[in-house]
Backbone as numpy.savetxt, mean C-alpha at the origin, in Angstrom:
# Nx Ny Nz CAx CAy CAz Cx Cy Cz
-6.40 14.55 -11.65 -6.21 15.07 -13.00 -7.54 15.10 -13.75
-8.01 14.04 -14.03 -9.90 14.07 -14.91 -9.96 14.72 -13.35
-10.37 14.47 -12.45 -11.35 14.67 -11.67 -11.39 16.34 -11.66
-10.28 16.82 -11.97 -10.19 18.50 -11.80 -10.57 18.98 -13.26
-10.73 18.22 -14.32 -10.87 18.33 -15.13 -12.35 17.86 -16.01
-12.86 16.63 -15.09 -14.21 16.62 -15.00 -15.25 17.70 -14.04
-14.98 17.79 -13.59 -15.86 18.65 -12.14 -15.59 20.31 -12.14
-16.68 21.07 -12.38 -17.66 20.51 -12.28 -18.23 20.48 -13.00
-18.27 20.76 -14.38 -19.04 20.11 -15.84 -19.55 18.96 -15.73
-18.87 18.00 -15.09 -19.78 16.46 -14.55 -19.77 16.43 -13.55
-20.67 16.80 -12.47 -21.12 17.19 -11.71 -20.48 15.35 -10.48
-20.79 14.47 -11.14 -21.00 13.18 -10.55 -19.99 12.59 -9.70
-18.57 13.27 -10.75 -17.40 13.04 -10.40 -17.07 13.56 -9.18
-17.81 14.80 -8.07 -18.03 15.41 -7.01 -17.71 13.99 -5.83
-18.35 12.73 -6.17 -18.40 11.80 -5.20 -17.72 11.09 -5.19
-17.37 10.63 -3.71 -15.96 10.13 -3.71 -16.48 8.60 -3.94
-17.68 8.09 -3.46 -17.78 6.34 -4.60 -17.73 6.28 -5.70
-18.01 7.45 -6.51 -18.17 7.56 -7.96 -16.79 7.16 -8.07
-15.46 8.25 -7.99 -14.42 8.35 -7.85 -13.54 7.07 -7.56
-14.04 6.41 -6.80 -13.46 5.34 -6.14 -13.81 4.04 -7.21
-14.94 3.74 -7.55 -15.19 2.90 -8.10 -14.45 2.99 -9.45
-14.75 4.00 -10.15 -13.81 4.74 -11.74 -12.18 4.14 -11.20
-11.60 4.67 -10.03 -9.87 4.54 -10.14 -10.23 3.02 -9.69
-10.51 2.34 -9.07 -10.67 0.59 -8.96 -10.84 0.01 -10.50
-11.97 0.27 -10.98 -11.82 -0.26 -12.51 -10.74 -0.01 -13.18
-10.10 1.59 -13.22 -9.01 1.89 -14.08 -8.00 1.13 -13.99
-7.60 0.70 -12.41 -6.61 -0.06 -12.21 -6.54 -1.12 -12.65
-7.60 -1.76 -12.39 -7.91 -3.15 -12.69 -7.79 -3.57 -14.40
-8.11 -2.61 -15.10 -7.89 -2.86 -16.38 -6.52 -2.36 -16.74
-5.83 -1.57 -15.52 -4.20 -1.10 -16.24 -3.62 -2.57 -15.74
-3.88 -3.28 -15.13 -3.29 -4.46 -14.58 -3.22 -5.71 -15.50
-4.40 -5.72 -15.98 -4.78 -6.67 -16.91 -4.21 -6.56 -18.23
-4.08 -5.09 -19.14 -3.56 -4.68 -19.97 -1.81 -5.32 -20.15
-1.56 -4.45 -18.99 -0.12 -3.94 -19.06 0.70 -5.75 -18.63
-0.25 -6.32 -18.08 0.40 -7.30 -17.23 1.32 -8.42 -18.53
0.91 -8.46 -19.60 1.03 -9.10 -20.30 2.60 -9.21 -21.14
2.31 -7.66 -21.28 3.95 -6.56 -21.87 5.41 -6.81 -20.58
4.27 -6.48 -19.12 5.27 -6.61 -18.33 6.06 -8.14 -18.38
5.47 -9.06 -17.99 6.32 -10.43 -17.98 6.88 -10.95 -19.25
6.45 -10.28 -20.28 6.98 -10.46 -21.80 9.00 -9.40 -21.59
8.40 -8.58 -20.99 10.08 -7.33 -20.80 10.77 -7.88 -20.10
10.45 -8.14 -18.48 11.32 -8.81 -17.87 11.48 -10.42 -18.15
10.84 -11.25 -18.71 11.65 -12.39 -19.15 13.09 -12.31 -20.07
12.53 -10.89 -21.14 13.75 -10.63 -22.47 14.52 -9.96 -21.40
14.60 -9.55 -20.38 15.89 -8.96 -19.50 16.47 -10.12 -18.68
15.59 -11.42 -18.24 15.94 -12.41 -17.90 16.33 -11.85 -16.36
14.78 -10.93 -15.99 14.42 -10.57 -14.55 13.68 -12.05 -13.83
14.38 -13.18 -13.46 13.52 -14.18 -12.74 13.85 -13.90 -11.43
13.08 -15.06 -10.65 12.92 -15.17 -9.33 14.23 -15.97 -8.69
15.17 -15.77 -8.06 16.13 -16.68 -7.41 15.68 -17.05 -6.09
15.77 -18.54 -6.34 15.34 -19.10 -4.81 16.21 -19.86 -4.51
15.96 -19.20 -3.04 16.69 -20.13 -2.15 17.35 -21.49 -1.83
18.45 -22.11 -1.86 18.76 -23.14 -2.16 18.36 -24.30 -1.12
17.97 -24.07 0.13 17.29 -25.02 1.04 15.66 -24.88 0.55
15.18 -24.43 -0.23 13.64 -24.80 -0.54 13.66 -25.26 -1.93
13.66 -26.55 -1.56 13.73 -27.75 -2.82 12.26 -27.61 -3.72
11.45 -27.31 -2.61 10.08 -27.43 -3.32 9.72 -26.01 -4.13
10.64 -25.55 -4.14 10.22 -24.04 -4.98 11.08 -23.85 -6.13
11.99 -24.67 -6.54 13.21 -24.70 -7.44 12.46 -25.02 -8.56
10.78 -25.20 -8.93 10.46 -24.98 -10.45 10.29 -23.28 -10.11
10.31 -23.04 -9.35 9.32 -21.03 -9.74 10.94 -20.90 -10.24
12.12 -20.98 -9.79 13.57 -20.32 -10.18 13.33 -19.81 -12.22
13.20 -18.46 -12.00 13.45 -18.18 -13.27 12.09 -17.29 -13.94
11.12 -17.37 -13.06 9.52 -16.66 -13.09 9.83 -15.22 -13.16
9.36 -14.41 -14.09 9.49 -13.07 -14.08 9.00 -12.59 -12.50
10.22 -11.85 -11.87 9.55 -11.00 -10.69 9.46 -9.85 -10.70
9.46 -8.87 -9.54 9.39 -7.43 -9.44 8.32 -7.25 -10.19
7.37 -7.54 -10.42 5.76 -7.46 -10.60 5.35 -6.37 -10.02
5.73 -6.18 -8.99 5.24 -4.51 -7.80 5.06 -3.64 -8.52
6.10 -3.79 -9.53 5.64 -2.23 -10.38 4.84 -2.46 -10.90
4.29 -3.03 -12.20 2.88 -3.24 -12.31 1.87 -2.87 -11.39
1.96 -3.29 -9.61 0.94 -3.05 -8.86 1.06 -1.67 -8.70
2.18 -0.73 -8.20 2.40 0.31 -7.95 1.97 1.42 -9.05
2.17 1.13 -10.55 1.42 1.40 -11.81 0.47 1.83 -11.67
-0.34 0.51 -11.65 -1.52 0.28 -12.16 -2.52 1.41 -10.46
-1.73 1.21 -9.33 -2.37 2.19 -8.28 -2.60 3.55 -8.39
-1.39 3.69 -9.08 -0.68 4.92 -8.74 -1.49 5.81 -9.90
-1.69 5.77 -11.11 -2.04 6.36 -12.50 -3.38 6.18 -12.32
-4.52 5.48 -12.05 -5.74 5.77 -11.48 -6.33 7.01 -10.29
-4.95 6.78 -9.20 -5.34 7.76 -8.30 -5.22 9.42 -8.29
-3.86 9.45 -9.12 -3.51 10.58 -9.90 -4.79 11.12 -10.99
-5.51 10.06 -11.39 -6.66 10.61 -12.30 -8.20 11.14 -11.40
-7.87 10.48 -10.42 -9.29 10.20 -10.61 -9.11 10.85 -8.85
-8.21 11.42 -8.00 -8.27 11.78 -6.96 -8.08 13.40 -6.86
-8.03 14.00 -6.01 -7.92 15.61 -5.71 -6.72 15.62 -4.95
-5.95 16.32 -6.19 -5.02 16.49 -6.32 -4.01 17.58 -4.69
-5.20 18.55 -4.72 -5.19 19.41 -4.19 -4.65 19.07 -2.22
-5.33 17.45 -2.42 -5.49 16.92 -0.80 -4.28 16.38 -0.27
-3.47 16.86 0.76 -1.86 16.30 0.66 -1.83 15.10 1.07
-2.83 14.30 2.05 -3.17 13.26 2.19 -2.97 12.48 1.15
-3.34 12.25 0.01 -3.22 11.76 -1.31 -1.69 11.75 -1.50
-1.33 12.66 -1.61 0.30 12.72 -2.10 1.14 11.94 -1.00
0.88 12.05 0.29 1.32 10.82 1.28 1.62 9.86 1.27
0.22 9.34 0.70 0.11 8.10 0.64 1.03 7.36 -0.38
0.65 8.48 -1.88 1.42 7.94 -2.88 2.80 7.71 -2.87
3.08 8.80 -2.35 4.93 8.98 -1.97 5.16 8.00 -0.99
5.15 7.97 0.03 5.23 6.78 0.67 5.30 5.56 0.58
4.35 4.91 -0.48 3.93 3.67 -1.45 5.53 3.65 -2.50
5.47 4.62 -3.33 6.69 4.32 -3.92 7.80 4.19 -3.33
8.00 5.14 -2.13 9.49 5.16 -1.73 9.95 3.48 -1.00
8.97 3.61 -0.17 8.85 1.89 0.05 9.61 0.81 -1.00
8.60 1.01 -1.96 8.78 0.26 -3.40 10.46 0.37 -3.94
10.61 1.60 -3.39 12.20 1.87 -4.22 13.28 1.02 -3.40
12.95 1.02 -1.48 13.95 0.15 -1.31 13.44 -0.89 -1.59
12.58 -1.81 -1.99 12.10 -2.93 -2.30 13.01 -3.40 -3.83
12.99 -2.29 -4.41 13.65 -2.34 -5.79 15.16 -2.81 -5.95
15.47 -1.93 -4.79 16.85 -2.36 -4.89 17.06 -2.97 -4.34
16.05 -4.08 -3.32 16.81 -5.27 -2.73 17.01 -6.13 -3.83
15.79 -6.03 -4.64 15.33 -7.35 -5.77 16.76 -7.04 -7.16
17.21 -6.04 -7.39 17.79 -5.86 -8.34 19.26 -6.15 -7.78
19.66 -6.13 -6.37 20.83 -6.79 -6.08 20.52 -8.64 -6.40
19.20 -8.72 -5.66 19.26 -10.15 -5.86 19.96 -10.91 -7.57
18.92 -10.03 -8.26 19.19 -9.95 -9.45 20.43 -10.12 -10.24
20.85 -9.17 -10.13 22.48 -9.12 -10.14 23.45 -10.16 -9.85
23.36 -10.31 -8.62 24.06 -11.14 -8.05 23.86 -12.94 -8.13
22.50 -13.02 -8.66 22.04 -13.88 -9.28 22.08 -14.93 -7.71
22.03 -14.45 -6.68 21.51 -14.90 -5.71 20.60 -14.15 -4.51
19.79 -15.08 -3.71 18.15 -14.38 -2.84 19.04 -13.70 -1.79
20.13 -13.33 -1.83 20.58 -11.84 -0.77 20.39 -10.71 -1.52
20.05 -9.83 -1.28 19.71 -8.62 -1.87 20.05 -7.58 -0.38
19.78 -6.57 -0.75 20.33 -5.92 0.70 20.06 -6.37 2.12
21.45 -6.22 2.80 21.25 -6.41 4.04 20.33 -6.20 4.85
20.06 -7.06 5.82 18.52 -6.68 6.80 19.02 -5.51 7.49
20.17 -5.04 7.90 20.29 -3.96 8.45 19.87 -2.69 7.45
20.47 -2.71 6.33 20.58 -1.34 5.14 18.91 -1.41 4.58
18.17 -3.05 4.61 16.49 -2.97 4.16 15.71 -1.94 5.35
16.13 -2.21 6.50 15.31 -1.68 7.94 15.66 -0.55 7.75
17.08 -0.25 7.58 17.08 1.35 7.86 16.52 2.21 6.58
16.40 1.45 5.56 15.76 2.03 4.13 14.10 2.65 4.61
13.71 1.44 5.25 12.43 1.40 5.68 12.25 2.20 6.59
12.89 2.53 7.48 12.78 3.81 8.23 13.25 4.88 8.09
14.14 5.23 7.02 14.06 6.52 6.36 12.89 7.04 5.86
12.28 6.04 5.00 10.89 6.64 4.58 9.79 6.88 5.85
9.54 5.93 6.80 9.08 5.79 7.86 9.26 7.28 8.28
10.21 8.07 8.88 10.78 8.91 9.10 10.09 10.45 8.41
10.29 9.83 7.14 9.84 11.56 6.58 8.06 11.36 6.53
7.40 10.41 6.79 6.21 10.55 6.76 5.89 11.16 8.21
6.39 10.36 9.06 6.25 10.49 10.27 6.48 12.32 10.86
7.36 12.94 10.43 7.98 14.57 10.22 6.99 15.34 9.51
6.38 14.76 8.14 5.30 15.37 7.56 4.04 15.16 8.56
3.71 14.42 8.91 2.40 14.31 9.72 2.42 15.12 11.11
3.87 15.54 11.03 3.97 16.23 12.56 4.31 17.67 12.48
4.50 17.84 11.41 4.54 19.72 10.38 2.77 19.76 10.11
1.71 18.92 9.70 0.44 19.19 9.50 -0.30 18.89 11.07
0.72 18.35 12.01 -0.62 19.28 13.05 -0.53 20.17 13.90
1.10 20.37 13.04 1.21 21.97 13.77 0.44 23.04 13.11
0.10 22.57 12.01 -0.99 23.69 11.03 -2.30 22.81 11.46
-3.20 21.96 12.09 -4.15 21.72 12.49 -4.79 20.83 11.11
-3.95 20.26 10.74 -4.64 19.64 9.27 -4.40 18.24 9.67
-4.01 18.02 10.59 -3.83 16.03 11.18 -3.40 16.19 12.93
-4.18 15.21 13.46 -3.84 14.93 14.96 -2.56 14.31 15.19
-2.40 14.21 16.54 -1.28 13.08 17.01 -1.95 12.37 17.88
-3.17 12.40 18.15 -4.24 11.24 18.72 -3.89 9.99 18.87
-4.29 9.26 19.41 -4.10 8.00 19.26 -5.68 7.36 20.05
-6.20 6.60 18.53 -7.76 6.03 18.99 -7.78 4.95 19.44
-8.28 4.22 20.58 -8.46 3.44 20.82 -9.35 2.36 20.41
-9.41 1.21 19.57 -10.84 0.73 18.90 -11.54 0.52 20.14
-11.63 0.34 20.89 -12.39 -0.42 22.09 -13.14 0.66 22.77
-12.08 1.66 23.31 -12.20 2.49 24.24 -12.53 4.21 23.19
-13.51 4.66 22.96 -13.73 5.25 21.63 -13.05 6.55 22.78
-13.63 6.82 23.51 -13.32 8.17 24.47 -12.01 8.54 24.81
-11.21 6.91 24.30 -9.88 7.55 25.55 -9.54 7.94 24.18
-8.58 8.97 23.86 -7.68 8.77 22.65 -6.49 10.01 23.06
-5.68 9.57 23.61 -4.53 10.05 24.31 -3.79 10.96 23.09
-3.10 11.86 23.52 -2.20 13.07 22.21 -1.00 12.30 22.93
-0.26 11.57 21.59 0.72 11.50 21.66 2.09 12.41 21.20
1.77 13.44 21.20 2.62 14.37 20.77 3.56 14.55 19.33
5.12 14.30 19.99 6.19 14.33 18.99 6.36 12.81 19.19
5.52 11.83 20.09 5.75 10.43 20.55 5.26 10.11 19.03
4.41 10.89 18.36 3.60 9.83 17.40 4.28 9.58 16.46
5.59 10.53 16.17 6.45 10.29 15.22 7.55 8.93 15.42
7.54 8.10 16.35 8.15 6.43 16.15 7.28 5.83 16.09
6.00 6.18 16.93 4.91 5.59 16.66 4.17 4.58 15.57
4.35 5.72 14.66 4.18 6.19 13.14 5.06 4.83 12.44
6.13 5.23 12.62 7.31 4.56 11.58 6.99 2.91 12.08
6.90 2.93 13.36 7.11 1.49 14.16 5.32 0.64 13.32
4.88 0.99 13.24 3.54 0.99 12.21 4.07 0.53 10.75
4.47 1.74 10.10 4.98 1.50 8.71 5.86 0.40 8.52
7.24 0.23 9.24 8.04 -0.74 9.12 7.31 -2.05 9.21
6.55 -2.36 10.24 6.30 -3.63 10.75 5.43 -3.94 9.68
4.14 -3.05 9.36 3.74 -3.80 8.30 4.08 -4.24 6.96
5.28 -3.16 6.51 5.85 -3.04 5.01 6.78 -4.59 5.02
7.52 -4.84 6.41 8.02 -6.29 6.52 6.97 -7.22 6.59
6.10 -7.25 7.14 4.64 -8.25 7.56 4.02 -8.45 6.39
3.74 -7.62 5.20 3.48 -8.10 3.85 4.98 -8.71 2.89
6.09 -8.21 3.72 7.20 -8.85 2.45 7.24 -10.48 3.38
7.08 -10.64 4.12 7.49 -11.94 4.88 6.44 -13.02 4.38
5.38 -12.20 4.30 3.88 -13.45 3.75 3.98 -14.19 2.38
4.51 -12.98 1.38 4.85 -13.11 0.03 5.81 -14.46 -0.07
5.10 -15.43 -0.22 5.92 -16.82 -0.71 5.49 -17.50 -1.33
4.09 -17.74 -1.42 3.18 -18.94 -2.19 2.57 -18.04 -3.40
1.96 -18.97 -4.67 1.28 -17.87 -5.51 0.13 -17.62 -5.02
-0.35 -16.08 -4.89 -1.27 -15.49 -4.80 -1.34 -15.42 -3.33
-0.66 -15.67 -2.54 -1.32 -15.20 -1.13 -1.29 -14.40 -0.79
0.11 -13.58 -0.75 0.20 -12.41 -0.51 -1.10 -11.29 -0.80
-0.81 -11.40 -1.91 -1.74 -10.28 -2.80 -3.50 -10.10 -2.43
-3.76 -11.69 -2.29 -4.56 -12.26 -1.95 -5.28 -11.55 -0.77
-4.35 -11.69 0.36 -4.48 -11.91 1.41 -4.39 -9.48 1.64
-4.03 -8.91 1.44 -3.57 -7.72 0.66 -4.79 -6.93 -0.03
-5.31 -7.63 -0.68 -6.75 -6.90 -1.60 -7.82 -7.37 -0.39
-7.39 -8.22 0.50 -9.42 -8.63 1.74 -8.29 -6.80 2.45
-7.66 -6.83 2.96 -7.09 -5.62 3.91 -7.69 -4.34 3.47
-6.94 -4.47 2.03 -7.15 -2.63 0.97 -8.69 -2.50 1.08
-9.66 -3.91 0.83 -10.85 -3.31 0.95 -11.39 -3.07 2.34
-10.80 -3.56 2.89 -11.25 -3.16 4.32 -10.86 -1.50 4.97
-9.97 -1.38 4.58 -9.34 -0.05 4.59 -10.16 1.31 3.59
-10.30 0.83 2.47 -11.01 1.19 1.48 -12.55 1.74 2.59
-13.14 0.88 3.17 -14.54 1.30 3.95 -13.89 2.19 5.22
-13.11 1.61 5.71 -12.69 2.55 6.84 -12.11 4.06 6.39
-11.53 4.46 5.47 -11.07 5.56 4.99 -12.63 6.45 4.45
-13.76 5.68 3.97 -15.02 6.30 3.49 -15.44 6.73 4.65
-15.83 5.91 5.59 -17.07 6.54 6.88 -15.54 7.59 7.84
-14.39 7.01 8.04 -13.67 7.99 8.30 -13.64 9.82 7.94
-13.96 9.71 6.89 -14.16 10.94 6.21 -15.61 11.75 6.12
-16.71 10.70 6.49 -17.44 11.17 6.43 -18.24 11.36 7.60
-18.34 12.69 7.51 -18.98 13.09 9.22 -20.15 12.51 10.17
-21.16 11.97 8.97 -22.33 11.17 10.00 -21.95 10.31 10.14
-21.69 9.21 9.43 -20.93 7.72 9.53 -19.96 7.66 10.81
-19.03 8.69 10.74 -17.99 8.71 11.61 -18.53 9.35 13.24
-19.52 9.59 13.55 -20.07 10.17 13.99 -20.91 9.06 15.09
-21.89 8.36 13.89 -22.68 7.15 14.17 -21.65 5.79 14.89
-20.63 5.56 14.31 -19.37 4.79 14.93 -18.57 4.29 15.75
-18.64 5.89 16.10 -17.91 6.62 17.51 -16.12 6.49 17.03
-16.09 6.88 15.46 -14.86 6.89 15.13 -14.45 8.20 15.01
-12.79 8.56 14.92 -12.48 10.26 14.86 -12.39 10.69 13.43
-13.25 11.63 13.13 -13.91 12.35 11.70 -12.38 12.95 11.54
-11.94 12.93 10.00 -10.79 13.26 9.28 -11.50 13.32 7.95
-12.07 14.55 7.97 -12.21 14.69 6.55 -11.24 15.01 5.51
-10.11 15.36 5.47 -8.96 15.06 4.31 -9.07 13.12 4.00
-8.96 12.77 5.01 -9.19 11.42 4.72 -10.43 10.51 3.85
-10.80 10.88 3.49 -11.68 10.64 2.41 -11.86 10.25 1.13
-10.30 11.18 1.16 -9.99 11.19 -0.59 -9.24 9.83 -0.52
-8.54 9.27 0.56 -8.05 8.45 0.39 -8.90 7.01 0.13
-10.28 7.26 0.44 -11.15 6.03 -0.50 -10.88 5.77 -1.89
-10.25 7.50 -2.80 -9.90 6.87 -4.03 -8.27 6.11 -4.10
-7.69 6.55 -3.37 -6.36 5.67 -3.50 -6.67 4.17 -2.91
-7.07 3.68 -1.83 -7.42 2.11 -1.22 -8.66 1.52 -2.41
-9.18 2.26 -3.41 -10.11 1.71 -4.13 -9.10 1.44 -5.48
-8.16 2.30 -5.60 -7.02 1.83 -6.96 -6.27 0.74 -6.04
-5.82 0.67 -5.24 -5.33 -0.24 -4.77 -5.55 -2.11 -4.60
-7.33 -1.91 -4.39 -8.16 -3.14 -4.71 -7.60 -3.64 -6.38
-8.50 -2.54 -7.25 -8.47 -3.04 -8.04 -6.97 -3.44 -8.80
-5.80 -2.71 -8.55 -4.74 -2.71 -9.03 -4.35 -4.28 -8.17
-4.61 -4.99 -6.94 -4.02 -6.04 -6.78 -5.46 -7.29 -6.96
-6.53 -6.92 -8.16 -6.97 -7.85 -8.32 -6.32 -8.31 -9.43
-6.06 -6.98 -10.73 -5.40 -7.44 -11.20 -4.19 -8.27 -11.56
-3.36 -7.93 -10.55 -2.12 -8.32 -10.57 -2.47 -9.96 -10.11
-4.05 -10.08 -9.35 -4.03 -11.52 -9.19 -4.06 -12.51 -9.76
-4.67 -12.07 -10.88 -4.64 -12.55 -12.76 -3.53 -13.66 -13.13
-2.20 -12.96 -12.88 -1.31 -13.51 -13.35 -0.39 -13.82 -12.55
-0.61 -14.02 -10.83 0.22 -14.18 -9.62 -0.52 -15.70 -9.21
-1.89 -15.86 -9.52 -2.38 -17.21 -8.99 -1.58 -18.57 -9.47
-2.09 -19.33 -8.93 -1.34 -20.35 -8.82 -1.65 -21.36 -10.55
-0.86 -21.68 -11.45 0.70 -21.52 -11.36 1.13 -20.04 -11.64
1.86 -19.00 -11.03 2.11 -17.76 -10.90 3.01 -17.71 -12.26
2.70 -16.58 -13.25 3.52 -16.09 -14.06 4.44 -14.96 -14.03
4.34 -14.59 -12.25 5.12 -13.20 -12.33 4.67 -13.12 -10.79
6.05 -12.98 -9.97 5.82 -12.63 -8.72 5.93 -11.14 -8.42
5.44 -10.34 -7.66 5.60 -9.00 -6.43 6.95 -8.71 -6.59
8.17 -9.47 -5.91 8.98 -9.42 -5.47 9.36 -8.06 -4.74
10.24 -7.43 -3.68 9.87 -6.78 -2.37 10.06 -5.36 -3.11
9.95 -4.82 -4.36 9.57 -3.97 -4.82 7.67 -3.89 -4.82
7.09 -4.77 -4.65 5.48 -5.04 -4.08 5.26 -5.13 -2.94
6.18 -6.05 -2.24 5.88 -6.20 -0.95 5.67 -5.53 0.35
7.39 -4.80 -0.03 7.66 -3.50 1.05 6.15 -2.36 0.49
6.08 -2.18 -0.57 5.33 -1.06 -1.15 4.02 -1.03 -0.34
3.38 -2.04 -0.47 2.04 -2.47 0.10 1.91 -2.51 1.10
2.85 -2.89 2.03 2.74 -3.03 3.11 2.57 -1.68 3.91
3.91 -1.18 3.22 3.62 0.51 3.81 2.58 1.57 3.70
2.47 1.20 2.01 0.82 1.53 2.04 0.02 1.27 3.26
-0.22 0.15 3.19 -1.86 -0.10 4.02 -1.14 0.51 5.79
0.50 0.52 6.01 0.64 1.43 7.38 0.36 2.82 7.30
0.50 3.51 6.12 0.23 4.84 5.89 -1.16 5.09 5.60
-1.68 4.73 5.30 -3.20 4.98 5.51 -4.06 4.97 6.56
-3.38 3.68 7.12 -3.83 3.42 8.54 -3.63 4.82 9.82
-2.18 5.33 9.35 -1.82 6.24 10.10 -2.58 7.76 9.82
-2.65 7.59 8.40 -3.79 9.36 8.12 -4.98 9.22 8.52
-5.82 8.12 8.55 -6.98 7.71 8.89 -7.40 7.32 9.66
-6.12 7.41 11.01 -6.37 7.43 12.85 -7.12 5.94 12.82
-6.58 4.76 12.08 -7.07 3.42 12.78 -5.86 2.50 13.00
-5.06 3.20 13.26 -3.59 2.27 13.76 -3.63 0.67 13.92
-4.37 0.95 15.39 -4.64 0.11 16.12 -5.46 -1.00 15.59
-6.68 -0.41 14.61 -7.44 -1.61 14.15 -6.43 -2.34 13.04
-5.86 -1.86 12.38 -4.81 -2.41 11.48 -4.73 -3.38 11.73
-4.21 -4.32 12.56 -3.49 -5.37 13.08 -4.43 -6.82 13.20
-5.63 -5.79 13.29 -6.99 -7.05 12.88 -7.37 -7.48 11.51
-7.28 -5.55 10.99 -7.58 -5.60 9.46 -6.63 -7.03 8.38
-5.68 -6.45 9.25 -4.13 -7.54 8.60 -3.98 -8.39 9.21
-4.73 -9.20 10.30 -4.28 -10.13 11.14 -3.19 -11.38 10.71
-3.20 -11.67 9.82 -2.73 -12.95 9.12 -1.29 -12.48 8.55
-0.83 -10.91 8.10 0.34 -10.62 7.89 1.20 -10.31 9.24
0.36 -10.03 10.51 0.73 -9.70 12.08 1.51 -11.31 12.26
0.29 -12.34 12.05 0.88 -14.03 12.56 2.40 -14.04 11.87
2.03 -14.01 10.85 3.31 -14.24 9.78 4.81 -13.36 10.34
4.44 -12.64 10.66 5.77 -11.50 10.98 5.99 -12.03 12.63
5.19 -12.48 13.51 5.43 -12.92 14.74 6.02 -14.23 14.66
């Protein structure tokens, strides 16, 4: 939105660090702002955290404003929309994806809610939520390389040469990616600040891999596979940093406001969907190593 609206009268806005750094700050200050209003609304709705009745040691958090995600999802989402090209469907991927995630996340937390106990939807109806979305990303990525605008490659980190076409294979591929990690960040989410914590070392890691990804000498010098649509997605993994530093503000320990799996699922899928436009699947699992342990 600015960016189509800065450029090219400001010439500067052309660069995607410029870009990246601008939606990281934006976030970071929509986080900080907003964070304040948010746990002020959901306390007066008397949105807390219900815990579990076998974890004795967590029965002071019972009652902590949760569903915080939106805040993170916010504070991501309204930076990248500003400050990214609009034009790049990559971008819109990512974003859509991130929310839809978020939405079954929403409605696990708002049954919890409700019900005023930690069941919220069934693990069967959460998984298959999660692979519905899984699903239509996976269908979109396989409609753009029938138009030559995304591979079905599959890179090997090790082996830079081999990188096998997985065809119409890449579409479970894909999802089996998204799911595992969108659960692998909701499963970590228990202590204050780890999650998130642990979430912003990934985004920035992703954040560099999505830059030299996109960019042809870097990617080149590497021996990684050049995706220049992927690029733009340095400005979404750079709102993403900053949107979960913020949110770290008020998640550290003693936590005034948890994620809850309206954050969890969201993020998680995020950092699988990026991983997947930006052909580093495979490194993922290092990038995230500590949400991989957790889910094993």
């Amino acid at each position: 939105m600015l960016y189509h609206l800065l450029y090219p009268p400001l010439n500067v806005v052309q660069y995607i660090t410029v870009r990246t750094a601008a939606a990281g700050i934006t976030a970071f200050l929509i986080s900080l702002v907003v964070g304040p209003w948010l746990i002020r609304t959901l306390r007066g709705f008397q949105i807390g955290q219900v815990v579990r009745d076998d974890l004795a040691g967590h029965r002071s958090k019972a009652g902590t404003p949760t569903m915080g995600g939106l805040l993170i999802l916010t504070a991501a989402t309204v930076p990248t929309l500003a400050w990214g090209d609009l034009t790049n469907p990559y971008v819109w991927i990512a974003i859509l994806s991130m929310i839809a995630f978020g939405l079954v996340g929403f409605l696990d937390d708002y049954l919890k809610i409700v019900r005023r106990d930690h069941n919220g939807l069934r693990p069967r109806y959460k998984l298959l939520g999660q692979a519905v979305v899984a699903l239509a990303v996976g269908l979109a990525l396989l409609w753009m390389s029938g138009r030559e605008i995304y591979g079905t490659e599959l890179v090997l980190p090790f082996f830079k040469q081999l990188t096998p076409d997985l065809g119409w294979l890449y579409v479970p591929f894909g999802m089996l990616v998204m799911v595992f990690f969108s659960n692998a960040v909701n499963l970590t989410d228990g202590l204050d600040g780890l999650a998130i914590s642990l979430f912003i070392v990934a985004a920035a890691a992703m954040t560099a891999l999505a830059y030299v990804t996109g960019h042809a000498t870097f990617a080149e010098y590497l021996l990684l596979t050049h995706v220049a649509p992927a690029a733009e997605l340095t400005v979404f993994c750079g709102a993403l940093v900053g949107a979960g530093l913020g949110f770290l503000w008020y998640n550290s320990h003693p936590a005034e406001i948890f994620m809850g799996d309206v954050g969890s699922l969201a993020l998680g899928g995020a950092l699988g969907t990026v991983a997947i436009l930006i052909k580093q699947e495979l490194l993922l699992p290092i990038v995230g190593a500590v949400f991989v342990i957790e889910l094993l």
